[in-house]
N, CA and C of each residue as an Amber inpcrd file, in Angstrom:
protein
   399
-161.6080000  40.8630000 -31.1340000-162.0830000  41.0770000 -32.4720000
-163.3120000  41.9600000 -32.4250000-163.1070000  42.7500000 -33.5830000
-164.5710000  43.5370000 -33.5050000-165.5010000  43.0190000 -34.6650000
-166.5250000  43.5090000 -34.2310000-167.6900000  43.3180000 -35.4020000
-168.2690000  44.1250000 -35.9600000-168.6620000  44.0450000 -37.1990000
-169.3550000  45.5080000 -37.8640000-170.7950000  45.2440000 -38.0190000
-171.2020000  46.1910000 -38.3010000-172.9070000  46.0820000 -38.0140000
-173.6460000  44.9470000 -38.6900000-172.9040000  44.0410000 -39.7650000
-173.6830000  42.8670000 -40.0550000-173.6970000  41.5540000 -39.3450000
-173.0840000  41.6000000 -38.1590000-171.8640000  40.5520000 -37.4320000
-171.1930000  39.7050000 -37.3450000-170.6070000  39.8600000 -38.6310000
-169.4870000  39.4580000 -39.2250000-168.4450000  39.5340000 -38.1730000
-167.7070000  38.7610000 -37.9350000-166.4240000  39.3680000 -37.0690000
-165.3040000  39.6750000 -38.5000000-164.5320000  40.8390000 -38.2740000
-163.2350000  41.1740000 -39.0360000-162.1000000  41.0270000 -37.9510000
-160.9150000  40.4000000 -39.0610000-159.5840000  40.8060000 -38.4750000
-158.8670000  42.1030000 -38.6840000-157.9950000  42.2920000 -37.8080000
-157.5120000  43.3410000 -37.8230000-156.7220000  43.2240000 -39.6240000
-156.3320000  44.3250000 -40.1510000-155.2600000  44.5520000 -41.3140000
-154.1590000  43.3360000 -40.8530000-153.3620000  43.1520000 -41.8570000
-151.9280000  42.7310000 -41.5720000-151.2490000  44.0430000 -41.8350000
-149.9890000  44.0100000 -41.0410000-149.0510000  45.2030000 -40.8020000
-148.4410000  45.0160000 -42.1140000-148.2580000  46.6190000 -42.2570000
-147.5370000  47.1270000 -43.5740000-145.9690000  47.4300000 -43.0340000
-145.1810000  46.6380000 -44.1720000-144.1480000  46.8080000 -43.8030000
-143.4880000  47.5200000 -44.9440000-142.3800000  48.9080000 -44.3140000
-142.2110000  50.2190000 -45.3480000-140.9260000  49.1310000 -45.8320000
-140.2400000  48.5660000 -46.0350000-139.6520000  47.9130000 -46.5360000
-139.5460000  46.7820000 -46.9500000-139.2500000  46.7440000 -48.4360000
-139.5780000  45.7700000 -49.0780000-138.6920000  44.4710000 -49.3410000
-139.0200000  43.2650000 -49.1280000-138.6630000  41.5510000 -49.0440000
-137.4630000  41.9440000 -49.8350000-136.8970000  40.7720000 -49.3170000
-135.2070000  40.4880000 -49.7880000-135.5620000  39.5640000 -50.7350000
-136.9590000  39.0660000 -51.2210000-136.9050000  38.1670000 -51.8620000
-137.6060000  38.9950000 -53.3510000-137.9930000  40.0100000 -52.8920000
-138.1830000  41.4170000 -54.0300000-136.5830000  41.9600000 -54.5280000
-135.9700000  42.5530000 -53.3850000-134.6050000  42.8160000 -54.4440000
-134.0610000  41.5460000 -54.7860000-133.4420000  40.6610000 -54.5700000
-133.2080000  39.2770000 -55.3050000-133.6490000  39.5600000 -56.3890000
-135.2170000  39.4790000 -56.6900000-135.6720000  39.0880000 -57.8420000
-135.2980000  40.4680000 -58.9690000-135.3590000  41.8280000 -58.5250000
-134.9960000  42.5630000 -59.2660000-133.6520000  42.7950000 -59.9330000
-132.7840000  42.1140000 -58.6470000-131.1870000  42.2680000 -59.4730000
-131.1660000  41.6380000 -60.0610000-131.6520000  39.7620000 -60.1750000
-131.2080000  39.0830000 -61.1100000-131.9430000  39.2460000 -62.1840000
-132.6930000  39.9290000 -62.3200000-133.7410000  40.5440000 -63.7830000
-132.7330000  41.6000000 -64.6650000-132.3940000  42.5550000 -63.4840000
-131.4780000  43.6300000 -63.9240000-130.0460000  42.8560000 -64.5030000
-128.9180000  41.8770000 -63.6970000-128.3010000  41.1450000 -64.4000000
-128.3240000  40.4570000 -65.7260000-129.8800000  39.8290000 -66.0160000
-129.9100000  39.5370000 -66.8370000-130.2520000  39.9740000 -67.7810000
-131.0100000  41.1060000 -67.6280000-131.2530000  42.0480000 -69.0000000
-130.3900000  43.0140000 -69.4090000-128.7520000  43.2750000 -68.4700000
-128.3130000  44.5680000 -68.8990000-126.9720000  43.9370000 -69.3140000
-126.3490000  44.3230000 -70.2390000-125.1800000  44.0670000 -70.7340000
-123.8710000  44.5810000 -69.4230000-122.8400000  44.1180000 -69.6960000
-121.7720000  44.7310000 -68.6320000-120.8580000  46.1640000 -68.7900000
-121.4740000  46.4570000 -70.3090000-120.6740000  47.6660000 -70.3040000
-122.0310000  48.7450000 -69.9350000-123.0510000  48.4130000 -70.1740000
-124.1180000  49.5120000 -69.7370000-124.0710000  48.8880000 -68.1390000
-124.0930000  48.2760000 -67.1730000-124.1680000  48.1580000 -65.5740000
-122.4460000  48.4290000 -65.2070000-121.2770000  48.7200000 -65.8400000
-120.2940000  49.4410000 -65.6490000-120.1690000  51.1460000 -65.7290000
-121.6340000  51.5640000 -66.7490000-121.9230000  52.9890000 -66.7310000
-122.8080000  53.1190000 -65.4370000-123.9080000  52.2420000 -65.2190000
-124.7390000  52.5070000 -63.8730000-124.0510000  52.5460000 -62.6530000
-122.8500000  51.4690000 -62.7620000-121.9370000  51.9720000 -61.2150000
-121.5190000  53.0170000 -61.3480000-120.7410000  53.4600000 -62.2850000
-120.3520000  54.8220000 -62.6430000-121.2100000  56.0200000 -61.9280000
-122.8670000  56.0130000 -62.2850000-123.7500000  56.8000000 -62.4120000
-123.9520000  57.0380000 -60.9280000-124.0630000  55.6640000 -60.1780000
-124.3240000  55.7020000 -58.6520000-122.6580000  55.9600000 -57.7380000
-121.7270000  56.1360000 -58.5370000-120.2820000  56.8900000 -57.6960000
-120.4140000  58.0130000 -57.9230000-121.2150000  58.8780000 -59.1630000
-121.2590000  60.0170000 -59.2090000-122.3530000  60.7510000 -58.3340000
-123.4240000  60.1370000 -58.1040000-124.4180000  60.5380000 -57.6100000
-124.7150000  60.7400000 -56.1040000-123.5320000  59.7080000 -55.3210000
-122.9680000  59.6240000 -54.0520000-122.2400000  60.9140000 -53.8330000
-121.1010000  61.0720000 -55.0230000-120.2220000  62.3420000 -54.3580000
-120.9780000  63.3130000 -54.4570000-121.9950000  63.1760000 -55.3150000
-122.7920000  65.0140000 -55.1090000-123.2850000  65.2150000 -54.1550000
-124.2000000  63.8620000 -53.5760000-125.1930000  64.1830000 -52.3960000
-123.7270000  64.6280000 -51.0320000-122.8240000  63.5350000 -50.9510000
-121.8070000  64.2210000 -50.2750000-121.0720000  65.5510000 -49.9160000
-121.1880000  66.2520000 -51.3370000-120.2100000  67.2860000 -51.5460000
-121.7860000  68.1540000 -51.0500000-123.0950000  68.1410000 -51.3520000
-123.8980000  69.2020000 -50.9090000-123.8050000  68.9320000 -49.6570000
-123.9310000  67.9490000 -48.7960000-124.1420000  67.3650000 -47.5960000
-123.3170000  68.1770000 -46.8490000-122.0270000  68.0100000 -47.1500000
-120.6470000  68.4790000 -46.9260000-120.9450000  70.2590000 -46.5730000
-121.2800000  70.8340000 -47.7220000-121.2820000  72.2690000 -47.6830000
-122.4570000  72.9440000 -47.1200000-123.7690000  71.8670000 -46.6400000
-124.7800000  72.2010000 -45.6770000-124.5350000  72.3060000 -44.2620000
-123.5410000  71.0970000 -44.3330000-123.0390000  71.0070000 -42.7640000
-122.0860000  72.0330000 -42.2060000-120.9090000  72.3700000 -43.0820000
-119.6580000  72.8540000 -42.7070000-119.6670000  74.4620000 -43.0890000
-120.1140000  74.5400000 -44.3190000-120.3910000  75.6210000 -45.0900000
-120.0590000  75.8590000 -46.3580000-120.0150000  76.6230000 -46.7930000
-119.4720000  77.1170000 -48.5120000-118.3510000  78.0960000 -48.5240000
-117.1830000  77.8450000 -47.1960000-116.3260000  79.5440000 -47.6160000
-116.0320000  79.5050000 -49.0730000-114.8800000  78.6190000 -49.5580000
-114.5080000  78.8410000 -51.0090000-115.7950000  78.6380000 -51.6340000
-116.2790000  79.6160000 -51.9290000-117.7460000  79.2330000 -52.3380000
-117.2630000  78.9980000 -54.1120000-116.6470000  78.8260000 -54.9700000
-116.3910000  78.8860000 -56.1730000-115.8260000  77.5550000 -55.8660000
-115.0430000  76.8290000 -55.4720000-114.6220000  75.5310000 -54.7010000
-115.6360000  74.2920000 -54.7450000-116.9230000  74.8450000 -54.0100000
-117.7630000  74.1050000 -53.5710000-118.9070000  74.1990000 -55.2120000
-118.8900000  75.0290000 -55.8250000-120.1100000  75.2230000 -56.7880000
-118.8050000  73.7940000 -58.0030000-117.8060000  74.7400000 -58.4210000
-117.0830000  73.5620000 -59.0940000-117.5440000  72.4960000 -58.6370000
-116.7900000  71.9050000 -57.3540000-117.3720000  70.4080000 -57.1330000
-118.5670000  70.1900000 -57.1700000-119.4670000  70.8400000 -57.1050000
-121.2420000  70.3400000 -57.2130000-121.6630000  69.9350000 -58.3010000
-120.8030000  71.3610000 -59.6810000-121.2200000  71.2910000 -60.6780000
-120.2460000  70.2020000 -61.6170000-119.7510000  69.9150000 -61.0530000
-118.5840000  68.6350000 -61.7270000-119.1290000  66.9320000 -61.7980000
-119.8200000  67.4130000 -60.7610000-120.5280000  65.7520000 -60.3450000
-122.0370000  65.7170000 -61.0090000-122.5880000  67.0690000 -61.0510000
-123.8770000  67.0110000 -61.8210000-123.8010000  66.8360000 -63.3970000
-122.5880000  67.6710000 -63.8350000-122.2810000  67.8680000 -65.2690000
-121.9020000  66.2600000 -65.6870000-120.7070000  65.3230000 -64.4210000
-120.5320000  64.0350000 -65.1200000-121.8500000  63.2090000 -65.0950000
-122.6310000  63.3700000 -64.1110000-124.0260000  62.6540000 -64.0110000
-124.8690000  62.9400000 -65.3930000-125.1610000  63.7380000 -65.7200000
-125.7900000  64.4860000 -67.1380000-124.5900000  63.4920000 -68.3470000
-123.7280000  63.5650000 -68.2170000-122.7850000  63.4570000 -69.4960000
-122.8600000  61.3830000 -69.3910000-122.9230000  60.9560000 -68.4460000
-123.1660000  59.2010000 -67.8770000-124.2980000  58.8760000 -68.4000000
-125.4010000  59.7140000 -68.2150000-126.6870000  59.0700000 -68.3440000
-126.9900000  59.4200000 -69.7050000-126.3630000  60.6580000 -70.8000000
-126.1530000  60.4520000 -72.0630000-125.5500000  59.0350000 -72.4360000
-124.6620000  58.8860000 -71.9540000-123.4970000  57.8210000 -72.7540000
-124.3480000  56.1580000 -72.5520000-124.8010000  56.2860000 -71.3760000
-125.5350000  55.1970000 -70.9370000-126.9810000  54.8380000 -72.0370000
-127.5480000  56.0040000 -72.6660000-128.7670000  55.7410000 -73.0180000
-128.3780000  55.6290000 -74.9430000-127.2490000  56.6820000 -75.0040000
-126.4310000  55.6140000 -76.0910000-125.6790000  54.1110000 -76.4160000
-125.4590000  53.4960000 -74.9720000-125.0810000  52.4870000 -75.1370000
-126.3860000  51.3130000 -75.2760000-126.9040000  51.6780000 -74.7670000
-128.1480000  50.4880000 -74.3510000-129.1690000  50.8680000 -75.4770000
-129.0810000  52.0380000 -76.7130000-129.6980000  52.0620000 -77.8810000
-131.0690000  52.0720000 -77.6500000-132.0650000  52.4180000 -76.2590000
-133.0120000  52.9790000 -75.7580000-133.6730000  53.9100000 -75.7590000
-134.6140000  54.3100000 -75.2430000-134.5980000  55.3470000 -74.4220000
-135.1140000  56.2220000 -75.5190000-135.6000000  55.8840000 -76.7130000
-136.3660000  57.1810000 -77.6440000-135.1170000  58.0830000 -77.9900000
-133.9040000  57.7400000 -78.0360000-132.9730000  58.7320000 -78.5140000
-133.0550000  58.9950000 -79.9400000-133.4580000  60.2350000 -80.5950000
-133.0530000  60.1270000 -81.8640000-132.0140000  59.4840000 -82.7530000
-131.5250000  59.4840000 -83.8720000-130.7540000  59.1930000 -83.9530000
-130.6480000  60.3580000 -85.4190000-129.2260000  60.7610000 -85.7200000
-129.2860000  61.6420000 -86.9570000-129.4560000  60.7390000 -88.5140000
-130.2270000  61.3650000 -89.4280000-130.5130000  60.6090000 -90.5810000
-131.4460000  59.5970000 -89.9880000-131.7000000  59.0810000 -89.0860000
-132.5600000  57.9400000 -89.2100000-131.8180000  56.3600000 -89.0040000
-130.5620000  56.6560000 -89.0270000-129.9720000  55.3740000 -88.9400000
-129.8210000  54.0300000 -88.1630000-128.8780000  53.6120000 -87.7220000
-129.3140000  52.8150000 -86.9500000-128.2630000  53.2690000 -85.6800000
-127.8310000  54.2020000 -85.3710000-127.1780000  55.3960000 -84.5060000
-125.6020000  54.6110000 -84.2420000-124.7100000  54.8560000 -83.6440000
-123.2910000  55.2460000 -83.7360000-122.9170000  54.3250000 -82.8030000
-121.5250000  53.5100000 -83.0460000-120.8250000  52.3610000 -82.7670000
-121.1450000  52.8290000 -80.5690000-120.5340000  52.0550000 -80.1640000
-120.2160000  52.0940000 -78.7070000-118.8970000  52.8550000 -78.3390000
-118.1100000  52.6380000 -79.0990000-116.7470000  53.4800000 -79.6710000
-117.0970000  54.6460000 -79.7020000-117.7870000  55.2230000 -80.4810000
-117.8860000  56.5740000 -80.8460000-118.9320000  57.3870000 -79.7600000
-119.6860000  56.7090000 -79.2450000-120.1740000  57.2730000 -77.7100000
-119.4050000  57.3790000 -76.7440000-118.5070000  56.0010000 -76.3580000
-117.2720000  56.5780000 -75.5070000-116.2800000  57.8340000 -75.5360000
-115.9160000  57.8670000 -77.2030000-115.5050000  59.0520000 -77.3840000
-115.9820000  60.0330000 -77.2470000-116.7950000  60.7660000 -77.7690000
-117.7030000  61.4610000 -77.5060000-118.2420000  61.9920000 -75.6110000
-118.1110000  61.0180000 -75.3320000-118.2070000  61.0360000 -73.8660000
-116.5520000  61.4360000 -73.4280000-115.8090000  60.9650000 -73.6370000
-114.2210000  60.9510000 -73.0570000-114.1490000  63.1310000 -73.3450000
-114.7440000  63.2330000 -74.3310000-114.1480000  64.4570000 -75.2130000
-115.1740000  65.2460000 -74.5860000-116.6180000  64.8750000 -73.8430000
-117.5010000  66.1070000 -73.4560000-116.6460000  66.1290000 -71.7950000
-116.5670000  65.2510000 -71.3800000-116.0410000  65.4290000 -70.3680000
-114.8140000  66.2680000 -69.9150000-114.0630000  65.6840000 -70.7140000
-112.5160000  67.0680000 -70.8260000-112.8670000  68.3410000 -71.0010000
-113.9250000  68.6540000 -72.1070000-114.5290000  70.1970000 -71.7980000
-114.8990000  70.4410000 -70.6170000-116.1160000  69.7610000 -69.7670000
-116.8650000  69.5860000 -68.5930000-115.2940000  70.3250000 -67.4840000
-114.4280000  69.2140000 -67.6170000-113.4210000  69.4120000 -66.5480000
-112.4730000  70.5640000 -66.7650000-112.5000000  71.0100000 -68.1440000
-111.4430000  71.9590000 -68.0370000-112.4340000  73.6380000 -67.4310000
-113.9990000  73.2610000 -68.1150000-114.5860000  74.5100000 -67.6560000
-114.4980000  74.7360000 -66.0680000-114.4800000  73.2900000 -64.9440000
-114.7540000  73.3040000 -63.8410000-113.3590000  74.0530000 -63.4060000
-112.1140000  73.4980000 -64.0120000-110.8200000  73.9380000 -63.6050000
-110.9390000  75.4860000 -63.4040000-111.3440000  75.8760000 -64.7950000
-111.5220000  77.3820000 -65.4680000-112.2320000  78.4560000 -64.1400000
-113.1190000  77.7230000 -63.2150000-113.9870000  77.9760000 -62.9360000
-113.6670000  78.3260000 -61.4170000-112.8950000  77.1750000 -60.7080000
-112.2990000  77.2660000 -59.4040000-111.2200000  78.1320000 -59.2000000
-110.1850000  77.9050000 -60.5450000-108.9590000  79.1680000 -60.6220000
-107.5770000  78.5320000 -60.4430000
C-alpha cells in the first residue's frame, strides 16, 4: 500500500470492468419487455435483422470486393432504405418520438402505418430492382 503525503494509507482503485453485469442487461430487458408493446418489439427485431444484413453485406464487399458494383450498392441501399422505412413505421407505432402529426390530430390507426409502410417499401424494392437490372 502506498501513502500520500498526509499518511493516510490508500487502496489501490477497484478494476474497471469494460463490460457491463448480467444483472444490468436483465434489468434492462425486463424494463424494455415491459414498457414496449409486441407489435413495436416485432418492428425492433425487424430493425436489428435489417441492420445485421447491412453491416454484413458492407463487411462482405470490404472483404471480397465490389465487382458487380451496382449488385452490391442495391443490396447496401436496400437494407439502409428498409432500416429508414422500420424506424419510420416503428416511431408511428409507438406514437412517440415528437412525430408531427397532420392537422393536429391524434395521428393515424396502426393499420394505416403498416400500409403505408407495406406501399413505401414496394417502391423502395422496385427502385432497388430498377437499379441492379
Amino acid at each position: 500500500m502506498s501513502s500520500s503525503r498526509s499518511g493516510v494509507a490508500r487502496s489501490p482503485p477497484p478494476p474497471v470492468s469494460s463490460a457491463p453485469s448480467t444483472s444490468t442487461l436483465s434489468q434492462l430487458y425486463a424494463a424494455y419487455s415491459a414498457a414496449t408493446p409486441p407489435g413495436v418489439a416485432a418492428v425492433d427485431a425487424y430493425l436489428a435483422y435489417v441492420l445485421v444484413t447491412g453491416v454484413i453485406t458492407f463487411a462482405y464487399a470490404a472483404a471480397v470486393g465490389t465487382f458487380p458494383f451496382n449488385a452490391f450498392l442495391g443490396a447496401f441501399l436496400s437494407a439502409v432504405g428498409s432500416f429508414v422505412l422500420g424506424v419510420g413505421l416503428r416511431m408511428q407505432l409507438s406514437g412517440g418520438g415528437g412525430v408531427p402529426t397532420v392537422g393536429g390530430g391524434q395521428g393515424q390507426s396502426p393499420v394505416r402505418a403498416l400500409a403505408d409502410w407495406l406501399v413505401c417499401h414496394l417502391v423502395l424494392h422496385l427502385a432497388v430492382l430498377n437499379f441492379v437490372g
